[in-house]
C-alpha positions in Angstrom: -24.6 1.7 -20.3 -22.4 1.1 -16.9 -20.5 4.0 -16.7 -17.1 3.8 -15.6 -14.3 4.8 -12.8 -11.1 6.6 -13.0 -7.9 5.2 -12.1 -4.7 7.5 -11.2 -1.7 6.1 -9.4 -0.4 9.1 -7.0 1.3 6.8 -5.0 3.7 9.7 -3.5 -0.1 10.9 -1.8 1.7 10.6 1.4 4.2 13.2 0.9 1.7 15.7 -0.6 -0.9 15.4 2.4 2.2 16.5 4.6 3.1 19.4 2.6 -0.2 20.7 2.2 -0.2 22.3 -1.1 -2.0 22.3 -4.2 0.4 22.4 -6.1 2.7 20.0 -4.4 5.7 17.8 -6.5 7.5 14.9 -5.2 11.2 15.1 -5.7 12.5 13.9 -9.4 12.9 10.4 -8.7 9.1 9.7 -6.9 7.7 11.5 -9.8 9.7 9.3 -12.2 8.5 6.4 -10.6 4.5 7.4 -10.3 5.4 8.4 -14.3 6.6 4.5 -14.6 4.0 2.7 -13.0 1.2 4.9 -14.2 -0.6 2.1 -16.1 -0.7 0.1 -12.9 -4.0 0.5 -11.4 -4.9 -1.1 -14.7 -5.8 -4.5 -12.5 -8.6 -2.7 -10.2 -10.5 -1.7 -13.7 -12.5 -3.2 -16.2 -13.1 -2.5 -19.4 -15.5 0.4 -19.3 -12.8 2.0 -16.9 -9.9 4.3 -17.8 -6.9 5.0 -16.4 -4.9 8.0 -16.5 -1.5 8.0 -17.9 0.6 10.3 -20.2 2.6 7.3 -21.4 -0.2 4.9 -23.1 1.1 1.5 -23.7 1.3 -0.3 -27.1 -1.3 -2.3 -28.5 1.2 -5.2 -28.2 2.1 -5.1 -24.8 -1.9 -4.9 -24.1 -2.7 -7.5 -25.9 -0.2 -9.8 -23.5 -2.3 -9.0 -20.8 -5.5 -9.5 -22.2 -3.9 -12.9 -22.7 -3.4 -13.2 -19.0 -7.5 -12.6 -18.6 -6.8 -9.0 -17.4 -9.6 -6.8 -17.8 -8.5 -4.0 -19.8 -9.5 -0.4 -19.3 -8.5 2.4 -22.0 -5.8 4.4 -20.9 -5.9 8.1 -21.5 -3.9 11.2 -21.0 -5.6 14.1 -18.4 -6.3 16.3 -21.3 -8.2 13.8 -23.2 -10.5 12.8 -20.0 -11.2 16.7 -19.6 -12.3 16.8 -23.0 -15.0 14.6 -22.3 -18.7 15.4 -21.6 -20.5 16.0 -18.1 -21.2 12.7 -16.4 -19.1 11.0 -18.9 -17.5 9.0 -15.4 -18.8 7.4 -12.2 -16.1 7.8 -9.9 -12.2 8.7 -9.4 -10.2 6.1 -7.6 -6.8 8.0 -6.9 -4.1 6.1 -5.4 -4.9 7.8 -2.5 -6.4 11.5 -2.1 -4.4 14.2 -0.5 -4.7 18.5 -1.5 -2.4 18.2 -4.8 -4.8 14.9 -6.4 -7.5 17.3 -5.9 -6.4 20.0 -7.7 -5.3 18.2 -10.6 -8.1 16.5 -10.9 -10.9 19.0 -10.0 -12.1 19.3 -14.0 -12.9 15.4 -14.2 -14.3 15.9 -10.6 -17.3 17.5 -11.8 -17.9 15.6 -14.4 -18.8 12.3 -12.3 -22.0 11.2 -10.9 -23.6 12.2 -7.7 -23.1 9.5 -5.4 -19.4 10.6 -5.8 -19.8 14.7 -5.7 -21.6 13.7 -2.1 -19.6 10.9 -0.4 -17.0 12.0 2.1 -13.7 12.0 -0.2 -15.2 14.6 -2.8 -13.7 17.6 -1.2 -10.6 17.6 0.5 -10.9 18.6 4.8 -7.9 19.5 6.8 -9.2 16.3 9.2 -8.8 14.3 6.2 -4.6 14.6 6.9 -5.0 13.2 10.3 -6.3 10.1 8.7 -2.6 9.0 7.5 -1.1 9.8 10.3 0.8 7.0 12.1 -0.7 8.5 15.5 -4.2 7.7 14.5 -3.1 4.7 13.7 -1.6 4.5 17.3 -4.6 5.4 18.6 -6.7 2.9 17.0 -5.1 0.6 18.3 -5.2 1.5 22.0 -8.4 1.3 21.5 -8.6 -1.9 20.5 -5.9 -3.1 23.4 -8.3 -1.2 25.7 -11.8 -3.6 25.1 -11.3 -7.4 25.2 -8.8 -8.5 22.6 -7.6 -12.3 22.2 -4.0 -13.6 24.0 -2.6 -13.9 20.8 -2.4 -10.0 19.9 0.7 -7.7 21.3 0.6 -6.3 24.9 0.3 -2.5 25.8 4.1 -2.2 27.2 5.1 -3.2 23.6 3.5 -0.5 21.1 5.0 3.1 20.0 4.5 6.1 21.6 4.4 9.9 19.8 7.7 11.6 21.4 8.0 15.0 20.3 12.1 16.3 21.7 15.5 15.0 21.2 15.8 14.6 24.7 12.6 12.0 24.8 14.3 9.6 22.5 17.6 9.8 24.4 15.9 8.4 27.2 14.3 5.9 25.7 17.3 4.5 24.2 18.7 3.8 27.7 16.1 1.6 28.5 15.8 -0.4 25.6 17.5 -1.0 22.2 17.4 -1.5 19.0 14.5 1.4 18.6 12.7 2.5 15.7 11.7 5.5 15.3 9.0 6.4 12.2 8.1 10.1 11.3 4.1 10.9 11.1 3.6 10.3 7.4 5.8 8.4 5.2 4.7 5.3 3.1 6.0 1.8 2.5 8.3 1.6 4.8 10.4 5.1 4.1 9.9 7.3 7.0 12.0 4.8 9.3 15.5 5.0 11.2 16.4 1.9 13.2 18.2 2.5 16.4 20.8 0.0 16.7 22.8 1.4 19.9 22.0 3.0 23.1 23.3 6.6 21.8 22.3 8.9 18.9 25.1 9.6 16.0 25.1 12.6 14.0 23.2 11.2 11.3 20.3 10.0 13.7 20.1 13.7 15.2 20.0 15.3 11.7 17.2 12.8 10.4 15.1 13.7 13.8 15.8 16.7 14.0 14.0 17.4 10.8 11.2 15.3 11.2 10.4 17.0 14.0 10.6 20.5 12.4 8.4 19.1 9.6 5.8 17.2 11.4 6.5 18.0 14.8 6.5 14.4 16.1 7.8 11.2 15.8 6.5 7.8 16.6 8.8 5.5 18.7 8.2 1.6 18.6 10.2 -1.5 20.3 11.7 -3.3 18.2 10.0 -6.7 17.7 11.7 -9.7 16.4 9.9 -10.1 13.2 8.1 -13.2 11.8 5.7 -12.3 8.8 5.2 -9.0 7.4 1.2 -8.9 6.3 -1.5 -6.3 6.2 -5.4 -6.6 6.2 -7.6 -5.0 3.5 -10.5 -3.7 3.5 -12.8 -1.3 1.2 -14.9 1.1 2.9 -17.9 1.9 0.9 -19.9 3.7 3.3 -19.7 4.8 7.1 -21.8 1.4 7.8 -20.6 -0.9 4.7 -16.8 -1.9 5.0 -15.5 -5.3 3.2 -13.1 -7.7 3.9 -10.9 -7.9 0.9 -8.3 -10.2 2.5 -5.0 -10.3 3.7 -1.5 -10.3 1.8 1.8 -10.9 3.0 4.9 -9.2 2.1 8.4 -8.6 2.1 11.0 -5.8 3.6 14.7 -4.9 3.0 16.3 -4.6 6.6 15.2 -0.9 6.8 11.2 -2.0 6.1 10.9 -0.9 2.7 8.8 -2.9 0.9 9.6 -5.3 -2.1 7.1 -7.3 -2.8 3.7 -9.3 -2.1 3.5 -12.9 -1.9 0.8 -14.9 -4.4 -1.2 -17.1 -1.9 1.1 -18.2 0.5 1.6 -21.0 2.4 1.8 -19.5 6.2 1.8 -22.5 8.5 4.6 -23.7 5.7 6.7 -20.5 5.9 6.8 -21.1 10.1 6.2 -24.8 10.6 7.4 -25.4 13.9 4.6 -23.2 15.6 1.2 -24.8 17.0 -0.5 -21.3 15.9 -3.0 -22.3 12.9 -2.9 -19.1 11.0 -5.8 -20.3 9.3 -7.4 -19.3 12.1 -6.2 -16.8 13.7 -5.8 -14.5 10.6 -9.7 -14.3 10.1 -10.8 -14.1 13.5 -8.3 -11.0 13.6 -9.9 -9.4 10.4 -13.2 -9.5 12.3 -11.6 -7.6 15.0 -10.3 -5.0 13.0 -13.1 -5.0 10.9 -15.8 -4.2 13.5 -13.4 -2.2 14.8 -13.4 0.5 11.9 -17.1 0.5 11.8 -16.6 2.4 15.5 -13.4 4.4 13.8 -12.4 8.1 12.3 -12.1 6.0 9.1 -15.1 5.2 8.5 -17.0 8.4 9.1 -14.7 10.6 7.0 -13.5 7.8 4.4 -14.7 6.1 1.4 -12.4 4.0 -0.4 -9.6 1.1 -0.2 -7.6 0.6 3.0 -5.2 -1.6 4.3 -3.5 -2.4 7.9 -0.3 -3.4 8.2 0.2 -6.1 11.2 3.0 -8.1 11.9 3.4 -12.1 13.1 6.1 -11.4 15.9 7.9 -13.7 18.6 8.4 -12.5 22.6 9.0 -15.3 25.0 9.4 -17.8 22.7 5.7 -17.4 21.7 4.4 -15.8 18.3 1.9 -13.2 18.7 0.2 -10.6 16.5 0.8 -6.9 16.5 -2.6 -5.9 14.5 -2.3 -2.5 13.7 1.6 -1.5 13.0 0.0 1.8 10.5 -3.0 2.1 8.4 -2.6 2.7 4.6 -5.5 5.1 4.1 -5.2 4.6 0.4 -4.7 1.5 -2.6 -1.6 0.0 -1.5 0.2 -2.8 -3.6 -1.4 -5.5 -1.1 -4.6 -4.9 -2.3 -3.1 -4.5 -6.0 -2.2 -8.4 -5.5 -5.2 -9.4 -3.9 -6.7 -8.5 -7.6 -3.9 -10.2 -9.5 -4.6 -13.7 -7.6 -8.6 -13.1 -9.3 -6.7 -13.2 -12.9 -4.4 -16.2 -12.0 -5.5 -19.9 -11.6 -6.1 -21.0 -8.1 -3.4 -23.3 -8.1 -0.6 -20.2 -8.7 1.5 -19.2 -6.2 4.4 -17.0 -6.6 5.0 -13.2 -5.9 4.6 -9.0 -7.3 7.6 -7.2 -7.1 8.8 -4.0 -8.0 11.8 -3.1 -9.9 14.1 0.0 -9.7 17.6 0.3 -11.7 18.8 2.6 -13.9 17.3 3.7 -17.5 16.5 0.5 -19.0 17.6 -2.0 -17.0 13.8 -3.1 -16.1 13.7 -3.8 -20.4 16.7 -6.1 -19.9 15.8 -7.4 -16.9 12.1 -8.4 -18.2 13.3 -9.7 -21.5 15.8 -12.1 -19.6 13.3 -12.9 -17.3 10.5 -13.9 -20.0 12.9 -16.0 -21.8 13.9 -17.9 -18.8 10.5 -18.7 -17.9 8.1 -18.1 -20.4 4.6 -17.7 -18.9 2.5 -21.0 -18.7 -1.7 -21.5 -19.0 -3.7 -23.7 -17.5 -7.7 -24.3 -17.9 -7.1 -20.9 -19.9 -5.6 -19.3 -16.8 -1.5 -17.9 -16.1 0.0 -20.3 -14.0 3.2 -20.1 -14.0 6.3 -18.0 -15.5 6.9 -14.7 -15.9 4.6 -11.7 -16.6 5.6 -8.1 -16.4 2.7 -5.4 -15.6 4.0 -2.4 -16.5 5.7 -2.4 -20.6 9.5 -2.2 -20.5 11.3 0.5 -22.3 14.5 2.0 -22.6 13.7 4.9 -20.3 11.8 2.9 -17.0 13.8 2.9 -14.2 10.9 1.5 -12.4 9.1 -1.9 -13.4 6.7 -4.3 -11.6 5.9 -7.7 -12.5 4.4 -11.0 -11.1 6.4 -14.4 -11.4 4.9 -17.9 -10.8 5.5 -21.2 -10.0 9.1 -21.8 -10.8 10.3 -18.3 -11.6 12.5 -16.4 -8.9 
């Protein structure tokens, strides 16, 4: 009998490897939303897989997605897993690991198999909170600037550099502007103040101020006139073993939050009038960064999903490729679609999004939505329409859902 993994979506892991603790909770409305989505991780399992959740879904709502081909693990509450015998599981799959995930989890810990109790995420080390830290990811890629690197990737003079006073920023901002500034650990896109003009405001010197008191530094990056949002994943299984996953593109409010993930996009359709063949230079870029972990912090001290996030930018008139904006040491909802497009036909294209309103909107919304376009099959597969992953009630705030072909 193949025994199976445990699923838990932490996806405030960020915040707790800042604060340290062990006993670390988000503020109300991140906990509400990790409460929400808790089913989520639902598409990385299989059936002999559980998933932890206090708020188990109805057998109805299930049985929609087992009509979209999804895999279905059994979802139990962290009481009911701890009840279980020694060796019931293989291994934990967390969002992402951080001090707090360890605690709560350290019953179910000890009761997977070996391989786990001796790979490199097991116990939590203080170098493991360096690991999502956007001056690693800095680092990483002055390293890869420094070897030989293709024309198409971003020059030196236009990455970040860690500035750790007022005063450093302020003098940055009189040589160039806009400016963005993004504090050492943050995650999908919060953790960012755009500079707009060439002097501070109130507001700015508050919000760096207490980064700076917090985390004692900041990161400070050009801004770059954006093309394509996209990030490269990758699944490191063992200090020599790390998979290509693929690549996912997504979309940003104007303050780089994210909002959703495209389903197999069209890239040399989304920015015709360029000679660049993404087809091409996407995969040879992978390779880079691939072979470039192998050499990297990540790999001797990580086991587990990761994703870059890179950027399709234009200077001079030219588009070029900033390959290593931060690195998602964790699932991230990239790799979450890269497993929905498995589960779709081939044909599909469309895009994941999340939903956040007030107490039941997200029912509303997804009724409306499934009425409007009613999901399709073709050769047995979802190809179009609308299909909400996480079941709507009257007290989500939060939702997140895939629509297809014709649905908007």
């Amino acid at each position: 009998m193949t025994l199976g993994n445990i699923y838990y979506f932490n996806s405030t892991c960020e915040l707790a490897v800042a604060n340290g603790s062990f006993s670390y909770q988000a503020p109300l409305l991140l906990r509400e939303m990790e409460h929400d989505l808790a089913i989520l991780p639902f598409v990385f399992a299989s059936e002999n897989d559980f998933v932890l959740t206090e708020n188990r879904p109805s057998v109805e709502f299930l049985e929609t997605l087992r009509q979209a081909e999804f895999s279905l693990p059994k979802f139990f509450g962290l009481s009911e897993l701890e009840a279980m015998p020694n060796n019931t599981f293989n291994a934990i799959f967390p969002w992402g690991w951080s001090p707090a995930a360890h605690f709560k989890l350290k019953t179910l810990k000890e009761k997977c198999q070996a391989d786990f109790k001796a790979s490199t995420v097991f116990n939590w080390d203080e170098k493991h909170k360096s690991l999502f830290e956007r001056s690693t990811a800095l680092d990483f890629l002055n390293n890869l600037l420094d070897e030989d690197h293709p024309d198409w990737f971003i020059t030196q003079e236009l990455i970040g550099q860690q500035i750790s006073s007022l005063d450093d920023i302020e003098l940055l901002l009189e040589k160039q502007t806009p400016l963005v500034l993004k504090a050492p650990l943050s995650s999908s896109g919060r953790g960012i103040q755009m500079i707009r003009k060439p002097s501070l405001n109130n507001a700015n010197k508050q919000w760096i101020t207490g980064v700076l008191k917090q985390q004692n530094y900041l990161i400070a990056e050009p801004f770059l006139e954006k093309i394509i949002d996209l990030s490269f994943q990758f699944q490191i299984k063992s200090e020599y073993e790390i998979e290509y996953l693929g690549h996912s593109v997504f979309t940003t409010n104007t303050n780089g939050q994210y909002q959703g993930t495209l389903i197999r996009p069209d890239l040399q359709k989304k920015q015709p009038e360029t000679d660049s063949d993404f087809n091409e230079l996407i995969p040879a870029t992978a390779e880079i960064l691939a072979n470039a972990l192998t050499k990297s912090v990540f790999s001797q001290t990580y086991q587990g999903f990761l994703g870059i996030d890179a950027m399709i930018f234009r200077q001079d008139n030219k588009l070029l490729i900033q390959p290593c904006i931060e690195i998602n040491c964790r699932m991230n909802m990239g790799i979450l679609t890269l497993f929905i497009e498995k589960r779709i036909h081939p044909e599909a294209t469309g895009k994941f999004e999340l939903f956040y309103g007030k107490r039941g909107e997200f029912m509303s919304f997804a009724s409306e939505k499934k009425n409007q376009w009613p999901p399709e099959f073709r050769d047995g597969k979802l190809y179009s329409g609308f299909l909400s992953l996480i079941e709507p009630g009257d007290q989500n705030k939060f939702g997140a859902y895939i629509s297809l072909g014709t649905a908007k």
